[in-house]
RODO-2510 file (C-alpha; in nm, 4 decimals, decimal comma):
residues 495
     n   res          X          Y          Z
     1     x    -0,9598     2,1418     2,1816
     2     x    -1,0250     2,2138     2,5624
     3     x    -1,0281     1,9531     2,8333
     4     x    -1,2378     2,0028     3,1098
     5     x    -1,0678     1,9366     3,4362
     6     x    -1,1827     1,8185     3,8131
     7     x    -0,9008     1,8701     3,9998
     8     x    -1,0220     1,7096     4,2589
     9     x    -1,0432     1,3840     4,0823
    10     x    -0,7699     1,4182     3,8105
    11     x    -0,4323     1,3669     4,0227
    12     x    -0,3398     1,3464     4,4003
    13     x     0,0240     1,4069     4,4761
    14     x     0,0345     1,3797     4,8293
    15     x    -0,1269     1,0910     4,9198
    16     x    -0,4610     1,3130     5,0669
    17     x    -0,6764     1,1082     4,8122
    18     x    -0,8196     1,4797     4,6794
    19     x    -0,6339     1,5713     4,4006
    20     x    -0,4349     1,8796     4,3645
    21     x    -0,2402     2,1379     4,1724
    22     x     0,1105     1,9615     4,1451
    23     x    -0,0310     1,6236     4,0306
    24     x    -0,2711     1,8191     3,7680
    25     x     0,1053     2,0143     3,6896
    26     x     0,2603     1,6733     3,6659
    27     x     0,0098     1,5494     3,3963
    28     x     0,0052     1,8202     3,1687
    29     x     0,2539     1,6197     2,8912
    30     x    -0,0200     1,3681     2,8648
    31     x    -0,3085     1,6414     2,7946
    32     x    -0,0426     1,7705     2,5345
    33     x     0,0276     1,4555     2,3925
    34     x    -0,3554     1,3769     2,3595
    35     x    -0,3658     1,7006     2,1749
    36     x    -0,5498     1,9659     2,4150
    37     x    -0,5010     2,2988     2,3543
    38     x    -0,6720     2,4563     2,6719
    39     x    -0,8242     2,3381     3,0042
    40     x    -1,0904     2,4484     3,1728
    41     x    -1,0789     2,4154     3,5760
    42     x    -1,4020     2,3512     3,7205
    43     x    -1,4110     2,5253     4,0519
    44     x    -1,0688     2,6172     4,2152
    45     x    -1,1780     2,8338     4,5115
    46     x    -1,1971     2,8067     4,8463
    47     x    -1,5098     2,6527     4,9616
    48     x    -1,7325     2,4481     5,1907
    49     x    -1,8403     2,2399     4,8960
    50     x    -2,1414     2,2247     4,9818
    51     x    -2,1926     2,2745     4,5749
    52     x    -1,8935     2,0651     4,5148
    53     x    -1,6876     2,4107     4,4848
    54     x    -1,9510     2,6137     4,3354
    55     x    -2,0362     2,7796     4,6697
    56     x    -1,7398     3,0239     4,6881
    57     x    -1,5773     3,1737     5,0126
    58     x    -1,3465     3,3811     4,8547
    59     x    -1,2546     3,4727     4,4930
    60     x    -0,9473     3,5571     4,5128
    61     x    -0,8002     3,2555     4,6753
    62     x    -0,6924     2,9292     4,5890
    63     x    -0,8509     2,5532     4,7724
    64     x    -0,6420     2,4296     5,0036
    65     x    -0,7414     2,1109     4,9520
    66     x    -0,5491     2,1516     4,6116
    67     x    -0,2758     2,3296     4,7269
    68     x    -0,1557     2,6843     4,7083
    69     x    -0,1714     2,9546     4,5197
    70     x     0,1986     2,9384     4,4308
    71     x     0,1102     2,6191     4,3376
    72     x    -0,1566     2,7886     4,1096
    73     x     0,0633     2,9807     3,9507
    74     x     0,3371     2,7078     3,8967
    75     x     0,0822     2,5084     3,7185
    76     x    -0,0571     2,8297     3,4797
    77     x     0,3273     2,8870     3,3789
    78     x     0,3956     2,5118     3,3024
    79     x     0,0662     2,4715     3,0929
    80     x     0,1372     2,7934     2,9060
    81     x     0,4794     2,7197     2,8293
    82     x     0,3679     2,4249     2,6470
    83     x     0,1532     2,6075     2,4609
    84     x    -0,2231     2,4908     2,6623
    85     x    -0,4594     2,8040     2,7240
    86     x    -0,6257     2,7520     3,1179
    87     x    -0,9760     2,9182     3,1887
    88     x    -1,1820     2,8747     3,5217
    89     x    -1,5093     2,8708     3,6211
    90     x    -1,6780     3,1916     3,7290
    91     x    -1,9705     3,1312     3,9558
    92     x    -2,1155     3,5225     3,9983
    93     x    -2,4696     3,4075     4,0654
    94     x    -2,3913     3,3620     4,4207
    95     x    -2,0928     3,3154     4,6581
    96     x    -2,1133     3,0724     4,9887
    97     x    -2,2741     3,1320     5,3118
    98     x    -1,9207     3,1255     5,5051
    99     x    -1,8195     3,4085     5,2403
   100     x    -1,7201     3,7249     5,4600
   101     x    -1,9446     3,9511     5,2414
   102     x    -2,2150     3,7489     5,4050
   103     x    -2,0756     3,7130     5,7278
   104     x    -2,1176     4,0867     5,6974
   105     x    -2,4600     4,1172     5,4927
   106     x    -2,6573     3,9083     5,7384
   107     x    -2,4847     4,0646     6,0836
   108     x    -2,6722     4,4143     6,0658
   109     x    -2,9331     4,5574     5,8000
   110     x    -2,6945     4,8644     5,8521
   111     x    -2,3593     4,6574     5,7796
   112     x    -2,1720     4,8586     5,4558
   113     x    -2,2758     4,4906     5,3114
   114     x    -2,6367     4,4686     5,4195
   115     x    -2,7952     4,5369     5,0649
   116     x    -2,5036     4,2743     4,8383
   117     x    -2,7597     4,0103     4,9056
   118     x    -3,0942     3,9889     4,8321
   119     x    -3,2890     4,0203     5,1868
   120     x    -3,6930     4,0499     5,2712
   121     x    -3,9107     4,0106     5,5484
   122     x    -4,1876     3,8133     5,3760
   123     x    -4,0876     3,4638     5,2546
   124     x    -4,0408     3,6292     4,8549
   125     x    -4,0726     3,9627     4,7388
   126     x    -4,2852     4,1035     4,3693
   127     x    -3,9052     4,1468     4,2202
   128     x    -3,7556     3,8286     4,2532
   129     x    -3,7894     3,4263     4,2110
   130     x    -4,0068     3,4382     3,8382
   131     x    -4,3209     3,4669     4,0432
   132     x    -4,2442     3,1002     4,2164
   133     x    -4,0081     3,1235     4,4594
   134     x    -3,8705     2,7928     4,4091
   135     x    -3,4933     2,6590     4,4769
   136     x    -3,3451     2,4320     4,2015
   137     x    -3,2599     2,1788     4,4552
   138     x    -3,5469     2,1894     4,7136
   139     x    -3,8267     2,3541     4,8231
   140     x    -3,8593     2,7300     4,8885
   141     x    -3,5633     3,0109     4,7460
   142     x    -3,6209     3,1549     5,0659
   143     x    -3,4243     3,1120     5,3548
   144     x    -3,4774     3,2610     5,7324
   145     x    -3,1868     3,3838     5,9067
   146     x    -3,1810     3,4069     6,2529
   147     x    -2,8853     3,6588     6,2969
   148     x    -3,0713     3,9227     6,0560
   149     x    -3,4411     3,8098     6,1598
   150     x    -3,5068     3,8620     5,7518
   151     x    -3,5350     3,6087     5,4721
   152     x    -3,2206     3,5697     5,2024
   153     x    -3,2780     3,4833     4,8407
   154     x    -3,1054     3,1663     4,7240
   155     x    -3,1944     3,0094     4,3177
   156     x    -2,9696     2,7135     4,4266
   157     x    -2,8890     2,5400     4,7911
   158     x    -2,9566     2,8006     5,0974
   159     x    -2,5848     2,7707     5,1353
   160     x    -2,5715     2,9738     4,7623
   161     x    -2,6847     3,3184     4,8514
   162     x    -2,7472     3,5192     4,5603
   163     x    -2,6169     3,8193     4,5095
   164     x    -2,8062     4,2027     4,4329
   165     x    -2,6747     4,2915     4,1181
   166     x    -2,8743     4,5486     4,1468
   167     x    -2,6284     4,7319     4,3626
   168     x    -2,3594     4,9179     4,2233
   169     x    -2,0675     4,8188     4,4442
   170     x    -2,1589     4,4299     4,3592
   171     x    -2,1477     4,4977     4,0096
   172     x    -1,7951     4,6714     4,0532
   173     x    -1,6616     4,4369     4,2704
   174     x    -1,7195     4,1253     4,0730
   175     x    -1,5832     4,2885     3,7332
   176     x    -1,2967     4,3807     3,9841
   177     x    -1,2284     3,9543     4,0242
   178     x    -1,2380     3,9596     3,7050
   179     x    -0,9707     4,1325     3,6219
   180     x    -0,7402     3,9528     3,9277
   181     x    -0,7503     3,6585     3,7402
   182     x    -0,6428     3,8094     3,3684
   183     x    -0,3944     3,9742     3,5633
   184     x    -0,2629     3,6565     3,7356
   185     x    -0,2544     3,5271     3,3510
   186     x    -0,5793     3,3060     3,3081
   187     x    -0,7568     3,3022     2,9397
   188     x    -1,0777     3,3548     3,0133
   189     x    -1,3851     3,2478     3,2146
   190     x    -1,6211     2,9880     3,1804
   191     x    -1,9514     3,1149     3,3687
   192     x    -2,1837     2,9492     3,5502
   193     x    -2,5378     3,0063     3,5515
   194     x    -2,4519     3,3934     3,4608
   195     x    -2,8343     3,3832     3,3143
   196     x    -3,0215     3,4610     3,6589
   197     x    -2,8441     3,7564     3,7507
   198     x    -3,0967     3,9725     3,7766
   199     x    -3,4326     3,8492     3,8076
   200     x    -3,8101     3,9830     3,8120
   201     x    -4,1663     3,8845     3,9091
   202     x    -4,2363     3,7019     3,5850
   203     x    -3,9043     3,5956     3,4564
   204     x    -3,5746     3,4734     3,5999
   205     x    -3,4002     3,3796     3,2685
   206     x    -3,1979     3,6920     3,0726
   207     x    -3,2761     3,9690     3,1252
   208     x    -3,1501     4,2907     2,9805
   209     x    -3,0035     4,4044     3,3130
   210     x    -2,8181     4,0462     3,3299
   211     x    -2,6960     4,1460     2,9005
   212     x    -2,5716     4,4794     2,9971
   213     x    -2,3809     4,3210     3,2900
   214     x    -2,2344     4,0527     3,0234
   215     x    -2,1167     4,3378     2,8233
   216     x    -1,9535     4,5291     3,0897
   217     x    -1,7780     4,1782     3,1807
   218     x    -1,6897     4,1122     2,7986
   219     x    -1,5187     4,4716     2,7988
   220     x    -1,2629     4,3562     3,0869
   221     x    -1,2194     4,0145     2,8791
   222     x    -1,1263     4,2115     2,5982
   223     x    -0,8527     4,4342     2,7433
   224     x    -0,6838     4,0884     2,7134
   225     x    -0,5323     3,9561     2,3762
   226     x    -0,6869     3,6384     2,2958
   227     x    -0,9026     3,5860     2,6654
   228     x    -1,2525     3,4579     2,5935
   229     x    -1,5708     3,4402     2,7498
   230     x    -1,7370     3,1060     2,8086
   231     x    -2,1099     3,0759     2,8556
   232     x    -2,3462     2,7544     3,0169
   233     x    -2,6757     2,8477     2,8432
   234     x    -3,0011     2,7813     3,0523
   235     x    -3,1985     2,7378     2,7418
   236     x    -3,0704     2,3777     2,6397
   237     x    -3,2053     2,4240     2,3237
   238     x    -3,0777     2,7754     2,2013
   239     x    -2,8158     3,0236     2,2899
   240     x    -2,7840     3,2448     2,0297
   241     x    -2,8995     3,5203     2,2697
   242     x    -2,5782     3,4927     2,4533
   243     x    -2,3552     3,6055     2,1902
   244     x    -2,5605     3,9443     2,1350
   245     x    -2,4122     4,0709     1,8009
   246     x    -2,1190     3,8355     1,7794
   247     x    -1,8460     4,1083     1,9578
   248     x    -1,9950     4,2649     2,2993
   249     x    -2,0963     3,9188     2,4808
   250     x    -1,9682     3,5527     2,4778
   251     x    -1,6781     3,4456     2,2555
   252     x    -1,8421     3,0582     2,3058
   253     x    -2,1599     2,9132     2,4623
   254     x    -2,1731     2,5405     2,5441
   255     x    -2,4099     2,3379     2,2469
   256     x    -2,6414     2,1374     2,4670
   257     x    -2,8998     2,0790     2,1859
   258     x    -2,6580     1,8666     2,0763
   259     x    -2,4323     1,7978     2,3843
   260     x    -2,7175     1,6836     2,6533
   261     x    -2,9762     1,5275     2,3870
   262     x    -2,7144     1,3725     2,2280
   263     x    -2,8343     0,9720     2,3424
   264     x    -3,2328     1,0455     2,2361
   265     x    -3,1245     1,1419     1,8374
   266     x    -2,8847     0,8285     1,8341
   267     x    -3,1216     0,6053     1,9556
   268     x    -3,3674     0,7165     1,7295
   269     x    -3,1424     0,6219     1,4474
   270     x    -3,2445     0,9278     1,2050
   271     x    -2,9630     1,1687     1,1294
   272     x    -3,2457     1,4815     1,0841
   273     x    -3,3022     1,5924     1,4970
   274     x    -2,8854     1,6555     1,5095
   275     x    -2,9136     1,8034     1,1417
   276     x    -3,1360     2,0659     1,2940
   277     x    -2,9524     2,1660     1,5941
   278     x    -2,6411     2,2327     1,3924
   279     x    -2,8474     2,3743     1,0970
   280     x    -3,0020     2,6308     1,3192
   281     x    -2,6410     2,7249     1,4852
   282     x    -2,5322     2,8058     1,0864
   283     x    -2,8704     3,0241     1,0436
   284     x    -2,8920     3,1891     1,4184
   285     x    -2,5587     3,2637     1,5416
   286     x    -2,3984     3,6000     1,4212
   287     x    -2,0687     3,6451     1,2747
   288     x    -1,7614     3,5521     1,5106
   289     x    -1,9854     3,3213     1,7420
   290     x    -1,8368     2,9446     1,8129
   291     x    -2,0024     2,6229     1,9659
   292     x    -1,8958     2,4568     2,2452
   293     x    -1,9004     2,1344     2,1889
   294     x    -1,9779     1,8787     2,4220
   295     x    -2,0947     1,5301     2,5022
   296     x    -2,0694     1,4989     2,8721
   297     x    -2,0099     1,7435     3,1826
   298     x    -1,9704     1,7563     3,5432
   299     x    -2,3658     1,7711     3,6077
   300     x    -2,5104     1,4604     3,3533
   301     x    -2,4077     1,1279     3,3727
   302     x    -2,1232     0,9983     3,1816
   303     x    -2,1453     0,9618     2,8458
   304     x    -2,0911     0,5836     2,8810
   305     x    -2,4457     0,5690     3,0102
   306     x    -2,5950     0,8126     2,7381
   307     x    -2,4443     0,5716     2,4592
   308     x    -2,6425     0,2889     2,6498
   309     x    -2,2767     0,1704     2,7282
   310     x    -2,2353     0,1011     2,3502
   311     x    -1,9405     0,1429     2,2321
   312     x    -2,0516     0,1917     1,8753
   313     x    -2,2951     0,4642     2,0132
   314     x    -2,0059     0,6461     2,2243
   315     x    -1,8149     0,6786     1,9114
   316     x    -2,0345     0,8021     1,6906
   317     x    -2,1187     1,1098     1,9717
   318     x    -1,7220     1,1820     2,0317
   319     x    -1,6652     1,1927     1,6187
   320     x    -1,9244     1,4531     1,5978
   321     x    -1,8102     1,6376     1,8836
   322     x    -1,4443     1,6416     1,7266
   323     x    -1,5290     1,7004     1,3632
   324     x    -1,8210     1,9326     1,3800
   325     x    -1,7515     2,3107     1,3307
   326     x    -1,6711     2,4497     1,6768
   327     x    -1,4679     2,3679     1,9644
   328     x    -1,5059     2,0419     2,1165
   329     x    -1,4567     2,0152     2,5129
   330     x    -1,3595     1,6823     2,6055
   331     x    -1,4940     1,5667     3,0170
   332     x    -1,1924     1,4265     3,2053
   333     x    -1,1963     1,0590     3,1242
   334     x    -1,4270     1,0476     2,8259
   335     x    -1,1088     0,9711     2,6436
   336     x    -1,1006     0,6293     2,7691
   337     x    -1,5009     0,6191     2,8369
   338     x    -1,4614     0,6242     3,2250
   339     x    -1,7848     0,4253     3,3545
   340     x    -1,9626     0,6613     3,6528
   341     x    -1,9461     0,5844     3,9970
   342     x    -2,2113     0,3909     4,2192
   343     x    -2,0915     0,3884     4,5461
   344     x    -2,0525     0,6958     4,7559
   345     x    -2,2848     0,9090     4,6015
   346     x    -2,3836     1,1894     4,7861
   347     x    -2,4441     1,5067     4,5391
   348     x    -2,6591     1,2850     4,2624
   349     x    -2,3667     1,4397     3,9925
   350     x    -2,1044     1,2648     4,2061
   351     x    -2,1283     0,9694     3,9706
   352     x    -1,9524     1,1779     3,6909
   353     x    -1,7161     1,2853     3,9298
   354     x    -1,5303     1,0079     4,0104
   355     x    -1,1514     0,9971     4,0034
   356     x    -0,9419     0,8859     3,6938
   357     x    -0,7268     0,5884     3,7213
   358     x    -0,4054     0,6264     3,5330
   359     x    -0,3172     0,2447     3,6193
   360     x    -0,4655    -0,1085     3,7405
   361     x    -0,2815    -0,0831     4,0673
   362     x    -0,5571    -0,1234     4,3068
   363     x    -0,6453     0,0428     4,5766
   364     x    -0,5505     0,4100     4,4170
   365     x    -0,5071     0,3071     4,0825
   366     x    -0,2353     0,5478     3,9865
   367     x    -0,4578     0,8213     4,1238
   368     x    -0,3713     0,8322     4,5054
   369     x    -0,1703     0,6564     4,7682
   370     x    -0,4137     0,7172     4,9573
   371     x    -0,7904     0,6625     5,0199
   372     x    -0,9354     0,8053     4,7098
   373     x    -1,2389     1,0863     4,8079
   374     x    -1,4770     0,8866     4,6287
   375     x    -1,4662     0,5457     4,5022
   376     x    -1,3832     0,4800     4,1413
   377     x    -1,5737     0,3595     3,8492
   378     x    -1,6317     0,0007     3,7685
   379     x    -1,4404    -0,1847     3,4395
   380     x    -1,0684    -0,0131     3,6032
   381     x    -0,8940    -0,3041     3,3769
   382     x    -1,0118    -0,1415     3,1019
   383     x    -1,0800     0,2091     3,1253
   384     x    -0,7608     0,3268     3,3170
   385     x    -0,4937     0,5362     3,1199
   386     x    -0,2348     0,3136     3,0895
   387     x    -0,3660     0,0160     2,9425
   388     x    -0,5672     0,2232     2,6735
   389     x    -0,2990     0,3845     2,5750
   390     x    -0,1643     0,0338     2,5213
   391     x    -0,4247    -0,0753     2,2981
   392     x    -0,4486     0,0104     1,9316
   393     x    -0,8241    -0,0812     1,9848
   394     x    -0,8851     0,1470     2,2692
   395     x    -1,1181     0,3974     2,2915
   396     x    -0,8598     0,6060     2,3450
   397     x    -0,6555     0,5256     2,0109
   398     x    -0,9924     0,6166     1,8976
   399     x    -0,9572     0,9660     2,0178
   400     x    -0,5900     0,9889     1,9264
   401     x    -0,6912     0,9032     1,5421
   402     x    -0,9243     1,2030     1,5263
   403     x    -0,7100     1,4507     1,7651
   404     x    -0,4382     1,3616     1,5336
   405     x    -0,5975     1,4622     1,2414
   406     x    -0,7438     1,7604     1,3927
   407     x    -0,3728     1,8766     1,4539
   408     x    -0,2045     2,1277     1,2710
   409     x    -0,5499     2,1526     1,0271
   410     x    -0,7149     2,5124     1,0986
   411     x    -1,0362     2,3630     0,8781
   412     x    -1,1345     2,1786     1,2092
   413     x    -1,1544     2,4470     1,4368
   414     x    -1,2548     2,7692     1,1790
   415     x    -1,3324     2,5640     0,8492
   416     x    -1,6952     2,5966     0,7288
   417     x    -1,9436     2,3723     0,7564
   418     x    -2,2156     2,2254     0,4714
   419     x    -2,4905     1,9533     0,5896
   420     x    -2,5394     1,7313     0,3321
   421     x    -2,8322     1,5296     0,2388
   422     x    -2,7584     1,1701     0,1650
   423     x    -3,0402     0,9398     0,0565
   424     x    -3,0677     0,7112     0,3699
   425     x    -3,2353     0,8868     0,6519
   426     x    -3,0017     0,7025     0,8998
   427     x    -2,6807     0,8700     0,7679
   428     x    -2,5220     1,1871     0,8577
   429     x    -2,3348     1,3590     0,6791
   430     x    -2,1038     1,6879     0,6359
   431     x    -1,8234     1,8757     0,4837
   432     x    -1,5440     2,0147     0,6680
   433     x    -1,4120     2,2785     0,4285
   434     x    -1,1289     2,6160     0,3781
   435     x    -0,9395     2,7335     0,0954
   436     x    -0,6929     2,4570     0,1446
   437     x    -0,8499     2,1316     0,2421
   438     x    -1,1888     1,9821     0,2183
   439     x    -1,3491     1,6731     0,4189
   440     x    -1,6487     1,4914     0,3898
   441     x    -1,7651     1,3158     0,7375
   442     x    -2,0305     1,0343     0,7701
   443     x    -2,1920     0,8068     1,0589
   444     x    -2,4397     0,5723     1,0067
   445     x    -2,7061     0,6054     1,2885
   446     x    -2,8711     0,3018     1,1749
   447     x    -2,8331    -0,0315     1,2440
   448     x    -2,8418    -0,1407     0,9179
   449     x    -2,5389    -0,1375     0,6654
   450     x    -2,6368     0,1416     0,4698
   451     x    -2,6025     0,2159     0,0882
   452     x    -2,6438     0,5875     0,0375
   453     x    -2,5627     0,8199    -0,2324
   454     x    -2,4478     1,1575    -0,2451
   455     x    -2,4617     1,3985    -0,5075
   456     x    -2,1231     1,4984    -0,6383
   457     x    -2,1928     1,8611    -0,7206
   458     x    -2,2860     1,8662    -0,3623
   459     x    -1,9413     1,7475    -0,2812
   460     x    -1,7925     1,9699    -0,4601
   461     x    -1,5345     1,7096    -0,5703
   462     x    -1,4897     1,4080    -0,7736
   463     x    -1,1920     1,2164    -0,5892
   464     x    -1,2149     1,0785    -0,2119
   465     x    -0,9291     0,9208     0,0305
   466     x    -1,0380     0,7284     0,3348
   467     x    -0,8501     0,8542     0,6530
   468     x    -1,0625     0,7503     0,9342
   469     x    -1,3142     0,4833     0,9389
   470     x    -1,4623     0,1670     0,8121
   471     x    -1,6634     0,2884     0,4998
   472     x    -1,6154     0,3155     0,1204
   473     x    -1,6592     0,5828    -0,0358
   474     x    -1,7077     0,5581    -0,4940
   475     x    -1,7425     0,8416    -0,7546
   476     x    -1,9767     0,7912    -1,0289
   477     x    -2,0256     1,0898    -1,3020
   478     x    -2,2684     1,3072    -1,1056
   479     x    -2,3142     1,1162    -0,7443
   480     x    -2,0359     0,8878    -0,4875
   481     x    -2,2038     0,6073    -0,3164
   482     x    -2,0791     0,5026     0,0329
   483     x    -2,1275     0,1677     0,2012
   484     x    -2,1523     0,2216     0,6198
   485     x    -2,1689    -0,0633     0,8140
   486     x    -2,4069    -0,0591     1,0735
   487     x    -2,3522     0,2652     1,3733
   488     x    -1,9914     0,2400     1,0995
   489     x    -1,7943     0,6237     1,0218
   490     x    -1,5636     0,7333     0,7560
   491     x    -1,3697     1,1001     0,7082
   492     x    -1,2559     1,1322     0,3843
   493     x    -1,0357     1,3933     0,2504
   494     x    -1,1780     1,5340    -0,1212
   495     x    -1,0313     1,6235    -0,4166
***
């Protein structure tokens, strides 16, 4: 199970109110005692933050603002030695506008650099911008620069230059950073927006240039035992493409058919929309291919809100996420279902940003001694750390209960999967199976008890023990009926 880490909201240790390295280094028994088994560091580069770190100045160094890279290093020893795996985001789509290889790019068309950027002197060019030319956030992908009296190509903020992978020396370079962080003794990348690479007239999304370059990056992943290669699809729907045949591209790609749409099925109350999207990952994905599973990130609103602040609704998401073939990543704080921010919102994702509160000690809340870098969440009584951990009706005992069970049981992570088809449309339900141990999971989208039947051949088994839940499960001769109470669960292990 990987944890997906802010550090600039997880743990200030000097009183700066921007966490850092050390306090992230300091925290590391609780993500072992909650039962993660890697992190993954949203961005940990220097930067203007303009992109709240995904604007990077320099890839091979560490943000001041959380420390050093000894202090790096400290923290990669201290979470390996207790056994937690630590990727980091990869953002090769485009560095900052205060990078030096732009400093250099836009100082002279005849600068060694001039051509690792894409540069025109018509607002767009035939090859680029799928035929629109438009920015993701804002108007034109074109900016004017006055220092190189030419235009610069940017898919994201105009302080997110893209970079011309259609020059060789980019293409080395970046593999190059690559291999600086495997050799400093990270796991692996998670990579952002790696889709747009290389784009054309008519399409900006994938192309075969942007697969090759995947495949040369996959080869330097590979040269180290047990790294892996994390993709964020662009196509919320599918991303089997990303994998190519299961060996040469992504280890993982992020599941947000399930992960972003997550809210719309569960409000729906019919178990058949998530059906699909994991039915389709069983039929579509080749061989050695693994979900990321997710119910929240850095760029959507906390989950809270997607659950319509139910807490019914919450659980039901995080038990899929945790019991559904795959590996689950788990958003800083959705542990304890961490409410978003509503004050100090600049970047419109800042709301799922906000820091964590370990305790009700107002004004830094365990966080800081300082002024926090942007304010907290409401409900602080009840969502910090320490008084969930308290409660054996937390949300985060909830988490524990599953985590638990998900420890020490390979049939979580690389057990198969079988979607079963109860009789009530409302319920979900699935089998969690290996040589050694079999589990049968069910939720109850409704909001109606339900009485549902499943048939026993289907099963495979004629005995059931409750381990998790509020459901009953009976065997008859050929079928076992369950009773769910309304948005109710229940894992139970088969005999």
């Amino acid at each position: 199970m990987f944890y997906e880490v802010y550090v600039r909201s997880f743990q200030d240790s000097d009183g700066d109110g921007i966490g850092d390295f050390k306090g992230l280094t300091s925290k590391l028994d609780y993500l072992k005692e909650l039962g993660v088994d890697g992190i993954w560091l949203m961005p940990i580069m220097p930067s203007p933050f303009v992109d709240s770190g995904y604007d990077v100045a320099d890839y091979r160094g560490i943000n001041p603002d959380y420390g050093t890279m000894d202090d790096f290093d400290a923290f990669l020893k201290a979470a390996h030695d207790k056994g937690i795996r630590v990727i980091i985001d990869l953002v090769l789509n485009h560095t900052s506008d205060q990078h030096a290889w732009f400093t250099e790019s836009r100082s002279s068309k005849d600068n060694p650099k001039a051509d690792w950027y894409v540069w025109s002197d018509t607002e767009g060019t035939p090859n680029n911008g799928c035929g629109t030319h438009q920015a993701v956030f804002g108007d034109s992908a074109w900016q004017f620069d006055e220092t190189r009296q030419q235009y610069y190509f940017h898919r994201f903020y105009p302080g997110q230059p893209d970079l011309n992978y259609e020059n060789p020396e980019v293409v080395k370079e970046t593999l190059d950073i690559a291999r600086f962080w495997l050799e400093k003794g990270v796991d692996g990348f998670r990579c952002d927006v790696i889709s747009l690479l290389y784009e054309s007239a008519t399409d900006c999304g994938f192309l075969d240039e942007t697969k090759d370059y995947i495949k040369q990056l996959r080869g330097v992943v590979d040269e180290y035992p047990d790294a892996v290669l994390l993709a964020e699809p662009t196509d919320l729907t599918n991303s089997t493409e990303y994998f190519g045949s299961g060996q040469d591209m992504f280890h993982m790609t992020f599941n947000f058919g399930y992960g972003y749409f997550w809210n719309f099925h569960f409000g729906g109350g019919l178990a058949q929309p998530i059906s699909d999207v994991f039915q389709r990952t069983l039929d579509e994905y080749p061989a050695g291919a693994q979900d990321a599973l997710v119910i929240g990130s850095h760029d959507v609103s906390r989950a809270w809100v997607n659950a319509g602040s139910s807490e019914e609704r919450y659980k039901l998401a995080a038990l899929v996420q945790l019991t559904m073939k795959g590996s689950p990543f788990i958003y800083y704080g959705e542990e304890v279902a961490i409410r978003p921010s509503d004050d100090s919102i600049i970047d419109f994702r800042d709301e799922a940003r906000s820091p964590l509160p370990w305790n009700d000690q107002a004004p830094g809340y365990g966080f800081t001694t300082g002024t926090p870098w942007l304010a907290f969440g409401p409900d602080l009584a009840e969502t910090n750390i320490a008084a969930q951990q308290a409660s054996s009706s937390s949300m985060y005992a909830f988490y524990r209960s599953i985590l638990d069970l998900r420890r020490g049981r390979a049939v979580w992570g690389n057990g198969e999967l079988r979607l079963l088809t109860p009789s009530d449309p409302a319920v979900l339900a699935y089998l969690r199976y290996d040589a050694d141990l079999r589990y049968l999971v069910v939720l109850n989208l409704g909001f109606v008890e339900s009485q549902t039947n499943l048939s026993a051949a289907e099963l495979g088994a004629t005995q059931g023990e409750g381990v998790l839940g509020n459901t009953s499960l009976s065997f008859e001769t050929d079928s076992a009926s369950l009773s769910i109470p309304p948005q109710g669960y229940g894992i139970f292990e088969l005999r």
